[in-house]
Biotite code that builds the C-alpha atoms (Angstrom):
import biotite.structure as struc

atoms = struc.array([
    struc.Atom([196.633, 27.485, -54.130], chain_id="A", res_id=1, res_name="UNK", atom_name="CA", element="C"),
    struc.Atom([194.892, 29.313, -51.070], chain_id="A", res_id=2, res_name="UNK", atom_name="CA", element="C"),
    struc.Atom([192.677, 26.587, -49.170], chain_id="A", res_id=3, res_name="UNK", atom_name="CA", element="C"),
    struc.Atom([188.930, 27.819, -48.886], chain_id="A", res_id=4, res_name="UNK", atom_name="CA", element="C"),
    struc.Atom([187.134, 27.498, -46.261], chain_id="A", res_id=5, res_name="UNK", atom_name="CA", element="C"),
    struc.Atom([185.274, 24.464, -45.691], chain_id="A", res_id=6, res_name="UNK", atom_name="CA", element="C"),
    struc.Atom([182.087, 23.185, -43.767], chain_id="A", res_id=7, res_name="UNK", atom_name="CA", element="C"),
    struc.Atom([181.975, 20.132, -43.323], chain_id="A", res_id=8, res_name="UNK", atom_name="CA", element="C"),
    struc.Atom([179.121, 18.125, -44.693], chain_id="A", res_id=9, res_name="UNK", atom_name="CA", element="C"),
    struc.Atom([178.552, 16.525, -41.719], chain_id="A", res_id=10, res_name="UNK", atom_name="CA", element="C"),
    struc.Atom([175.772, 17.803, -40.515], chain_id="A", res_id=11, res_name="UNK", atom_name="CA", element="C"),
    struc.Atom([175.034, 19.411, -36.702], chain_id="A", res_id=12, res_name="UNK", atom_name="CA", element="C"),
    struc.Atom([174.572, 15.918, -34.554], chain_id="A", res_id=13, res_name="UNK", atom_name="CA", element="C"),
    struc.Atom([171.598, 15.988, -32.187], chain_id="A", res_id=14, res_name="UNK", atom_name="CA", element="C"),
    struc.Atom([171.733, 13.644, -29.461], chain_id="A", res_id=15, res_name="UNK", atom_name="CA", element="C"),
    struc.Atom([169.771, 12.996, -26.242], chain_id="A", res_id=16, res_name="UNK", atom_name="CA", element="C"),
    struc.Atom([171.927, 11.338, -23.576], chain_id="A", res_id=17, res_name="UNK", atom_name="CA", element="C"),
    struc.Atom([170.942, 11.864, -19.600], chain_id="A", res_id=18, res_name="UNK", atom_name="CA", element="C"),
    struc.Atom([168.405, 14.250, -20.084], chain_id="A", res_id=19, res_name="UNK", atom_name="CA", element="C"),
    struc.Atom([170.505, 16.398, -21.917], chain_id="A", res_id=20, res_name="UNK", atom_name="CA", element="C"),
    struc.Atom([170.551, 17.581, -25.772], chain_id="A", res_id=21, res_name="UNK", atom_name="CA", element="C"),
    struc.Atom([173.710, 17.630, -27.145], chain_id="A", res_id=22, res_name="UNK", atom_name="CA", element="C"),
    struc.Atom([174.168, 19.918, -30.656], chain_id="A", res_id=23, res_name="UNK", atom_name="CA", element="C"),
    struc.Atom([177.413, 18.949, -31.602], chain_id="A", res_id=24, res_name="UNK", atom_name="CA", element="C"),
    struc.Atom([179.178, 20.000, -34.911], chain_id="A", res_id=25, res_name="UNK", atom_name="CA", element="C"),
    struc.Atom([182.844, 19.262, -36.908], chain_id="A", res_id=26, res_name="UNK", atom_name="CA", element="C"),
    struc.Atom([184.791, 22.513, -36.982], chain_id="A", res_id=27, res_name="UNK", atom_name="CA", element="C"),
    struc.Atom([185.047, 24.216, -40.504], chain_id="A", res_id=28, res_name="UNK", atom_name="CA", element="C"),
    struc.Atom([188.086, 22.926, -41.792], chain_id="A", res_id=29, res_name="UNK", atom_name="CA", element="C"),
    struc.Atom([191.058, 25.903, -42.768], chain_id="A", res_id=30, res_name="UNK", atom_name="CA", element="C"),
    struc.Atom([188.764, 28.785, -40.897], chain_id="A", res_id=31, res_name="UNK", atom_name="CA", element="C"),
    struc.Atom([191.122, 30.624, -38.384], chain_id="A", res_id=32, res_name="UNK", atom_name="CA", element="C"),
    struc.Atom([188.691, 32.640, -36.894], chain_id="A", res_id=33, res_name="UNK", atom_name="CA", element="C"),
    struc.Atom([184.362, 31.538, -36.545], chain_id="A", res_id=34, res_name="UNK", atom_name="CA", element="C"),
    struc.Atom([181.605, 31.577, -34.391], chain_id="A", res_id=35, res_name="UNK", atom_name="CA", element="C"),
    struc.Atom([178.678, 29.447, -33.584], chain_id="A", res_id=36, res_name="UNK", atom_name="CA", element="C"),
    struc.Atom([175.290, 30.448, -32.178], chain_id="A", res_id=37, res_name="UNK", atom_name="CA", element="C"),
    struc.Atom([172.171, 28.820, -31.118], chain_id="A", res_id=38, res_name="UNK", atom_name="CA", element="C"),
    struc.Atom([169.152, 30.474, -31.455], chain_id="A", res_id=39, res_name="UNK", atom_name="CA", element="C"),
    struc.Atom([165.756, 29.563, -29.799], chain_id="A", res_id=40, res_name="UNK", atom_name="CA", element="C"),
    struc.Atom([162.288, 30.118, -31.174], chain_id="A", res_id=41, res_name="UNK", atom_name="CA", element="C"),
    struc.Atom([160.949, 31.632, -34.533], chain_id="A", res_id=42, res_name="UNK", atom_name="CA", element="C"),
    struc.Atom([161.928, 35.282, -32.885], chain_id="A", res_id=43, res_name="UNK", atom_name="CA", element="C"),
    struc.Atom([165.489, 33.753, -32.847], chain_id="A", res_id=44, res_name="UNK", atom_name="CA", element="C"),
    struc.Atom([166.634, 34.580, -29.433], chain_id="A", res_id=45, res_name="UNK", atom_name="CA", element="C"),
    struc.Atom([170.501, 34.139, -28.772], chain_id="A", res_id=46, res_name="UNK", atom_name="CA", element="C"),
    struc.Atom([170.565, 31.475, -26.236], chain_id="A", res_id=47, res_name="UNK", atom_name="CA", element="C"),
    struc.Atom([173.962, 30.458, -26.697], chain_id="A", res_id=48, res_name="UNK", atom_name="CA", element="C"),
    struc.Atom([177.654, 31.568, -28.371], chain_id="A", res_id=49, res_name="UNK", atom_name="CA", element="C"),
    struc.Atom([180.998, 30.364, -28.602], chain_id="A", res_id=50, res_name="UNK", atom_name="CA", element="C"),
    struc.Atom([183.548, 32.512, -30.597], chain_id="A", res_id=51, res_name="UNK", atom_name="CA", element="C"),
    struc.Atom([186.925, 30.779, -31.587], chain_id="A", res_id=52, res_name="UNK", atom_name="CA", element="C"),
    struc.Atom([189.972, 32.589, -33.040], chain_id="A", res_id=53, res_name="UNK", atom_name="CA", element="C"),
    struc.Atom([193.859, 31.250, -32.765], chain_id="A", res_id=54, res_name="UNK", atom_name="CA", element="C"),
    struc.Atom([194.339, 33.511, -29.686], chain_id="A", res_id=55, res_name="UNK", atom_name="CA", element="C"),
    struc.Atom([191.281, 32.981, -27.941], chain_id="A", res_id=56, res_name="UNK", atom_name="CA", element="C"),
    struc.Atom([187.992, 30.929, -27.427], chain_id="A", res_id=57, res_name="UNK", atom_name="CA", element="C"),
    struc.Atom([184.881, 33.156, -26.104], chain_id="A", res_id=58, res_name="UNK", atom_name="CA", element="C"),
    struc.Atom([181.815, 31.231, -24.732], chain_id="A", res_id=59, res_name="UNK", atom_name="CA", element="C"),
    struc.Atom([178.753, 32.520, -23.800], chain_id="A", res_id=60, res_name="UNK", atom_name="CA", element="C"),
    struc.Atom([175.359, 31.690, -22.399], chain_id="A", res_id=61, res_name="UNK", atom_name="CA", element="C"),
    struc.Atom([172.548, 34.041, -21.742], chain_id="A", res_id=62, res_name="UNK", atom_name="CA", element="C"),
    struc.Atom([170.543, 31.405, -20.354], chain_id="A", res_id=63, res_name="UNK", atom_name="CA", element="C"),
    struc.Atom([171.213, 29.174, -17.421], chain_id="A", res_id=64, res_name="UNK", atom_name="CA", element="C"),
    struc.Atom([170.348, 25.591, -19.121], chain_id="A", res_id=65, res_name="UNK", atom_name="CA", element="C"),
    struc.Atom([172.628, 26.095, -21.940], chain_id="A", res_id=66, res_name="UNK", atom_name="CA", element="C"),
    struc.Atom([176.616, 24.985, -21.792], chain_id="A", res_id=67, res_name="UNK", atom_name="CA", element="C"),
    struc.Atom([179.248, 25.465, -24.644], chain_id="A", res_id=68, res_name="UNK", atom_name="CA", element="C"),
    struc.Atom([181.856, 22.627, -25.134], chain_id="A", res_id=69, res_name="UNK", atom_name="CA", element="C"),
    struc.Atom([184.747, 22.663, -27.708], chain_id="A", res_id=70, res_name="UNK", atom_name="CA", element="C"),
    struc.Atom([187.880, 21.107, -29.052], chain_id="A", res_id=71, res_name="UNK", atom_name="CA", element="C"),
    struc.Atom([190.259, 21.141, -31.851], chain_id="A", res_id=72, res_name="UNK", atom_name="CA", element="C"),
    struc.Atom([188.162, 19.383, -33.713], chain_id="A", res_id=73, res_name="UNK", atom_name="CA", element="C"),
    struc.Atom([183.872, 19.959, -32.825], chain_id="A", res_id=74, res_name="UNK", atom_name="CA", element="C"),
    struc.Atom([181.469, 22.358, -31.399], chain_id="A", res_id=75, res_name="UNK", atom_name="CA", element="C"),
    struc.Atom([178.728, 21.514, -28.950], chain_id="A", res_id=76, res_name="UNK", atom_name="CA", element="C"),
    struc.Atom([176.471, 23.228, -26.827], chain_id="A", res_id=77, res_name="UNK", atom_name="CA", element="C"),
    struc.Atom([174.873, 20.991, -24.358], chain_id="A", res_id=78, res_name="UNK", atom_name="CA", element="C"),
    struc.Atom([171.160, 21.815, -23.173], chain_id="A", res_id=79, res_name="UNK", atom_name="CA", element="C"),
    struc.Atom([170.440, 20.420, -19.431], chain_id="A", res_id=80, res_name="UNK", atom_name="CA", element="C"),
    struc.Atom([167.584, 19.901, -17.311], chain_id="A", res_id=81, res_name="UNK", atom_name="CA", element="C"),
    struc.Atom([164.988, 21.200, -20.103], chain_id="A", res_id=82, res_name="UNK", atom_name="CA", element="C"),
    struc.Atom([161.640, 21.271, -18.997], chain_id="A", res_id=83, res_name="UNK", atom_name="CA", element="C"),
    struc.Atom([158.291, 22.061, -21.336], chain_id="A", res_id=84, res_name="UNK", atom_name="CA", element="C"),
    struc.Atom([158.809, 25.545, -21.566], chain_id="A", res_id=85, res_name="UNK", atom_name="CA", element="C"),
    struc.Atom([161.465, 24.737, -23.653], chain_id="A", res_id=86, res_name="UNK", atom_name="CA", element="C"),
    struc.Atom([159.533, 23.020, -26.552], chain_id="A", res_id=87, res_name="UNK", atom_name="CA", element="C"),
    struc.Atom([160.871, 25.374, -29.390], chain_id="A", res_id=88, res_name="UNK", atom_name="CA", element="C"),
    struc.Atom([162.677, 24.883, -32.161], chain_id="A", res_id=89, res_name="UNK", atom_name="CA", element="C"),
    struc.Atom([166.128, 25.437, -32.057], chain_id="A", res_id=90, res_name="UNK", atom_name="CA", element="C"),
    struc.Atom([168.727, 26.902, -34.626], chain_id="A", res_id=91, res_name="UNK", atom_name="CA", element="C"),
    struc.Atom([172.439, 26.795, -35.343], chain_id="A", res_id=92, res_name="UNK", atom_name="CA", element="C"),
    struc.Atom([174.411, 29.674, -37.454], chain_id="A", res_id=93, res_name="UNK", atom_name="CA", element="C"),
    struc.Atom([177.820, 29.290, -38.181], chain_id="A", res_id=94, res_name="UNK", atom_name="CA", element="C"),
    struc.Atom([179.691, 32.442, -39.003], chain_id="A", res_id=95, res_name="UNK", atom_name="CA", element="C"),
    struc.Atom([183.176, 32.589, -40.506], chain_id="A", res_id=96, res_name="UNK", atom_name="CA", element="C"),
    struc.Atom([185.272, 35.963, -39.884], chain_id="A", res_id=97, res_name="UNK", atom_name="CA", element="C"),
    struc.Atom([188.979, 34.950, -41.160], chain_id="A", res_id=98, res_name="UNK", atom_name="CA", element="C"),
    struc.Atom([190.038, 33.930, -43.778], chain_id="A", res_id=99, res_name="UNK", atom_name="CA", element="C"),
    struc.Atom([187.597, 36.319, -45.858], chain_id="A", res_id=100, res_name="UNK", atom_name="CA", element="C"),
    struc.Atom([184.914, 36.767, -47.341], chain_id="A", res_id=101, res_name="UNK", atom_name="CA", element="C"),
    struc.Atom([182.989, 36.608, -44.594], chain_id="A", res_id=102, res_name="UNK", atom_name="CA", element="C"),
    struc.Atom([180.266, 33.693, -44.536], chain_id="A", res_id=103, res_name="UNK", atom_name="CA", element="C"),
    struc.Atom([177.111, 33.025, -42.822], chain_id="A", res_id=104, res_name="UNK", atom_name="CA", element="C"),
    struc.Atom([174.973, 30.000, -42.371], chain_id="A", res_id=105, res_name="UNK", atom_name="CA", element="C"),
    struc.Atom([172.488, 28.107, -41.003], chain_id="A", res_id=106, res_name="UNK", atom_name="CA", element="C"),
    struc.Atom([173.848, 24.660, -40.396], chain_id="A", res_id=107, res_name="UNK", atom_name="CA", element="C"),
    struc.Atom([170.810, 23.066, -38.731], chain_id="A", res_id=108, res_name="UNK", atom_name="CA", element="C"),
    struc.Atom([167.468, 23.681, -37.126], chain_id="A", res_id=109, res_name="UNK", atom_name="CA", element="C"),
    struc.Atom([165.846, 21.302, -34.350], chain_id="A", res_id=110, res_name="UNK", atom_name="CA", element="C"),
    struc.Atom([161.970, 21.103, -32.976], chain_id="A", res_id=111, res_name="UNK", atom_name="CA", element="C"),
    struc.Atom([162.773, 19.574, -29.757], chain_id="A", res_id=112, res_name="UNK", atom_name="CA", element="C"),
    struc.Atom([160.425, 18.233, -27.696], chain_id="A", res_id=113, res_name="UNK", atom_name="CA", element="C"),
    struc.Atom([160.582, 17.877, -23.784], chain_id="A", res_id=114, res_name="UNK", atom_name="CA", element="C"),
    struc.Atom([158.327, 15.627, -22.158], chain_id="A", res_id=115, res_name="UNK", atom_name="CA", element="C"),
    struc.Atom([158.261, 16.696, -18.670], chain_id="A", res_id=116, res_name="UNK", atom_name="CA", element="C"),
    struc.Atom([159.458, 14.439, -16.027], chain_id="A", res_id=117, res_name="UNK", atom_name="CA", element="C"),
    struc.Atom([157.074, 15.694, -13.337], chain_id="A", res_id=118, res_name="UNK", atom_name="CA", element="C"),
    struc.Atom([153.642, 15.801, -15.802], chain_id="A", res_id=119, res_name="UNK", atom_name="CA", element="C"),
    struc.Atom([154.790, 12.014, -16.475], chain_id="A", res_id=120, res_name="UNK", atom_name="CA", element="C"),
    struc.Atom([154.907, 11.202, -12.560], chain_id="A", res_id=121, res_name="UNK", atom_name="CA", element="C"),
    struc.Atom([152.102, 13.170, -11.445], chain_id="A", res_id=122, res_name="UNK", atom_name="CA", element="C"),
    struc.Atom([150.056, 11.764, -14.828], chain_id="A", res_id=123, res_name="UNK", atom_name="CA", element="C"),
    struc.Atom([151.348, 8.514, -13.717], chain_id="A", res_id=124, res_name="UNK", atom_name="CA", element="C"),
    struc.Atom([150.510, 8.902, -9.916], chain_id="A", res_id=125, res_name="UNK", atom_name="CA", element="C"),
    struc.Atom([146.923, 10.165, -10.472], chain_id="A", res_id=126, res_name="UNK", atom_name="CA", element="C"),
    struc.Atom([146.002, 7.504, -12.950], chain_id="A", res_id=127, res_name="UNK", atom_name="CA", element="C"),
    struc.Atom([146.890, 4.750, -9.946], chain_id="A", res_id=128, res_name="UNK", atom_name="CA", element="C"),
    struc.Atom([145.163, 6.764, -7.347], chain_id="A", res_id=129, res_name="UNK", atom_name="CA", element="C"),
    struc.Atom([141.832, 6.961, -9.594], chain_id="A", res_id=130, res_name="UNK", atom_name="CA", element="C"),
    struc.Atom([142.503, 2.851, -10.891], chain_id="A", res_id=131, res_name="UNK", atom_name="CA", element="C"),
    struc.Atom([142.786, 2.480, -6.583], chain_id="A", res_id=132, res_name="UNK", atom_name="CA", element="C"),
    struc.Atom([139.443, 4.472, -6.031], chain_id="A", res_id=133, res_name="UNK", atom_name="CA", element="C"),
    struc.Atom([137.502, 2.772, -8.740], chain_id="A", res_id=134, res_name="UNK", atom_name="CA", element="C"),
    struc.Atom([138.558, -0.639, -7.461], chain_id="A", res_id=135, res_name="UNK", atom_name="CA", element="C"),
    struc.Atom([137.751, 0.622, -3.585], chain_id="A", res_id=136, res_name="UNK", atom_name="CA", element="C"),
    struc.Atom([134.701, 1.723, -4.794], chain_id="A", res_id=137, res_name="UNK", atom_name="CA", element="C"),
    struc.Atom([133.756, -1.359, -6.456], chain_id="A", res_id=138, res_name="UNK", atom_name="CA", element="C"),
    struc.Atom([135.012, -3.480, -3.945], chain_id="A", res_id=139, res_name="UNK", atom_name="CA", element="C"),
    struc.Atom([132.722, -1.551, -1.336], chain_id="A", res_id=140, res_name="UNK", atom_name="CA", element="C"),
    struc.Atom([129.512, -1.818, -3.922], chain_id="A", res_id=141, res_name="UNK", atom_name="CA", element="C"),
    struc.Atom([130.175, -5.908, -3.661], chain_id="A", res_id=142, res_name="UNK", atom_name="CA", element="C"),
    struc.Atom([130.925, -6.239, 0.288], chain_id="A", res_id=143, res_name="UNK", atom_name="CA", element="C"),
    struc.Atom([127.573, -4.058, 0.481], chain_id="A", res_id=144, res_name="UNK", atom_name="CA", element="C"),
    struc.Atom([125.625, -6.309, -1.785], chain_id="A", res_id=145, res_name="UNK", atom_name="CA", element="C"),
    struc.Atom([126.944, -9.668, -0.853], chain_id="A", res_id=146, res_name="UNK", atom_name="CA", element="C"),
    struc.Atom([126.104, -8.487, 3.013], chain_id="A", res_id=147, res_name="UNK", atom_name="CA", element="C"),
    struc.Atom([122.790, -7.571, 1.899], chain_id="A", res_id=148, res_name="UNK", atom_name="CA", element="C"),
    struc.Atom([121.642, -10.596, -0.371], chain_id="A", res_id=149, res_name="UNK", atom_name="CA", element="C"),
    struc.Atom([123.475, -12.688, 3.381], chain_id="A", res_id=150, res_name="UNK", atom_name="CA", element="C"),
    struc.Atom([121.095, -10.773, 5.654], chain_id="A", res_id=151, res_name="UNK", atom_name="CA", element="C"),
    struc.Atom([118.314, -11.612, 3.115], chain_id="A", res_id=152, res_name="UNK", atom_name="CA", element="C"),
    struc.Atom([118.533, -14.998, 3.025], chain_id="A", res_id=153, res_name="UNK", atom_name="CA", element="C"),
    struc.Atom([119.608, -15.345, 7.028], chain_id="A", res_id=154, res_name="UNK", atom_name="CA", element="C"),
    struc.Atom([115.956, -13.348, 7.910], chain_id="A", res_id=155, res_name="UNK", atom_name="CA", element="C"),
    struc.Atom([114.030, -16.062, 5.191], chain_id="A", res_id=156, res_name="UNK", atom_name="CA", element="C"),
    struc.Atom([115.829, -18.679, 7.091], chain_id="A", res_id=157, res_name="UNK", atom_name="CA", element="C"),
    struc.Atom([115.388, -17.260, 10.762], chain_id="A", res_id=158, res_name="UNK", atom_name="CA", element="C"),
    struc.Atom([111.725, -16.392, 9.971], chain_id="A", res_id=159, res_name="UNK", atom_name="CA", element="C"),
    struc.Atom([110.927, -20.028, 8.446], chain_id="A", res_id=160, res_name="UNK", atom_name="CA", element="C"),
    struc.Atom([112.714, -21.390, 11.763], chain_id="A", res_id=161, res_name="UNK", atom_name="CA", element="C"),
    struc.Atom([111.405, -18.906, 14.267], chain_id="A", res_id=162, res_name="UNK", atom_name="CA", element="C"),
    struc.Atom([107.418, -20.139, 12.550], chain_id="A", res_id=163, res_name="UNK", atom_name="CA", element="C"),
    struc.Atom([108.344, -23.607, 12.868], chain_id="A", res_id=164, res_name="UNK", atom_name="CA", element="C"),
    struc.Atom([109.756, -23.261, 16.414], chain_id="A", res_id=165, res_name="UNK", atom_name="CA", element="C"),
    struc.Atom([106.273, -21.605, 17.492], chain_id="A", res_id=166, res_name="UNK", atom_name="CA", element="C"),
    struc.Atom([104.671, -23.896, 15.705], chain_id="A", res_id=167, res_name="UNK", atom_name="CA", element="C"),
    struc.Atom([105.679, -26.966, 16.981], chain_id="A", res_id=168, res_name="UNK", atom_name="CA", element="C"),
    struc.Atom([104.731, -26.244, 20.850], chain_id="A", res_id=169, res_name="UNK", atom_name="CA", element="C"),
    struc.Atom([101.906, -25.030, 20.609], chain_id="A", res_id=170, res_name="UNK", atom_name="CA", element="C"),
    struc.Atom([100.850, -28.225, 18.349], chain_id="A", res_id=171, res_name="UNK", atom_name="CA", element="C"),
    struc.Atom([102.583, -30.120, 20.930], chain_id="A", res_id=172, res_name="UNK", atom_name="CA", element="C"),
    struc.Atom([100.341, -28.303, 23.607], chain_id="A", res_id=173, res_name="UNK", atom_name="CA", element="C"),
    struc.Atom([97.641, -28.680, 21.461], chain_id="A", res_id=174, res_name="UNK", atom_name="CA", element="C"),
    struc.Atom([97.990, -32.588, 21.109], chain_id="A", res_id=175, res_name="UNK", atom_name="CA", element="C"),
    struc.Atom([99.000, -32.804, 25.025], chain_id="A", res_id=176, res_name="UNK", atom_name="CA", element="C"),
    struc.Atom([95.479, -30.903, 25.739], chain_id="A", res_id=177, res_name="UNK", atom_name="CA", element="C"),
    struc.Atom([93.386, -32.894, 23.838], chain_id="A", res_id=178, res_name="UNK", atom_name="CA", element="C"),
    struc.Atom([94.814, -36.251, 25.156], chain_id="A", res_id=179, res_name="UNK", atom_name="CA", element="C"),
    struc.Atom([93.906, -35.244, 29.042], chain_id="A", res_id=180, res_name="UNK", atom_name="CA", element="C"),
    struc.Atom([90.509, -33.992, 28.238], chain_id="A", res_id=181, res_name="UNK", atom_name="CA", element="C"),
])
């Protein structure tokens, strides 16, 4: 009995791991010659290709964030330093040449979504400076009031002394005036 060609039901593994996407998938089992392809966007642009026969293996990239990786046994193309241009969804054919018939598919297709490093840090570092200038502000607002409700009540008090001070020697006078007469 001639062995078929199998995919494997495993499915294409996405994983994130130090800022990188990794699309990894098992090798079709009994398949001496296939190809796998990773295409980007609705439009499906070819981002990324790795052809594998029992002479040869042929990777290629046509972008510059996009890395192929394979042995006997998996497939992975390995997507680094991604920044929010990249949002897209992303797809992965598998193509089998030998042993015929000839069979396309497509094994797996991924929305990813990049959160970008320097939106979160600038996001991040204008929130503090506007939390610092709303507090300086505030803080200004209350050293203004709390000097003006002090100068308040130090004029009430200087006034009230100042009137009694005047007072006093001139009732003094007054009395002193009235006792030589």
């Amino acid at each position: 009995s001639l062995a078929q060609p199998h995919v494997s039901d495993a499915q294409v593994m996405v994983e994130f791991e130090n800022g990188n996407f990794n699309f990894t998938f098992p090798n079709p089992k009994n398949v001496s010659e296939f190809s796998m392809t990773l295409f980007k966007g609705r439009e499906k642009k070819e981002i990324c290709a790795l052809h594998l026969s029992e002479e040869r293996v042929i990777s290629k990239s046509n972008v510059t964030y996009c890395q192929t990786q394979n042995s006997r046994s998996s497939t992975s193309f390995i997507l680094k330093s991604l920044e929010r241009k990249h949002i897209d969804v992303y797809t992965y054919y598998l193509e089998i040449f030998l042993p015929p018939p000839y069979i396309e598919c497509c094994l797996k297709e991924t929305y990813l979504y990049i959160q970008d490093k320097e939106d979160c840090f600038s996001l991040g570092l204008m929130s503090w400076i506007i939390i610092g200038l709303i507090i300086f502000a505030i803080s200004c607002v209350c050293f203004v009031v709390a000097c003006c409700i002090r100068n308040k009540n130090q004029k009430c008090e200087s006034n009230s002394h100042e009137y009694n001070s005047e007072y006093m020697p001139m009732a003094a006078v007054n009395a002193a005036k009235k006792t030589r007469i």
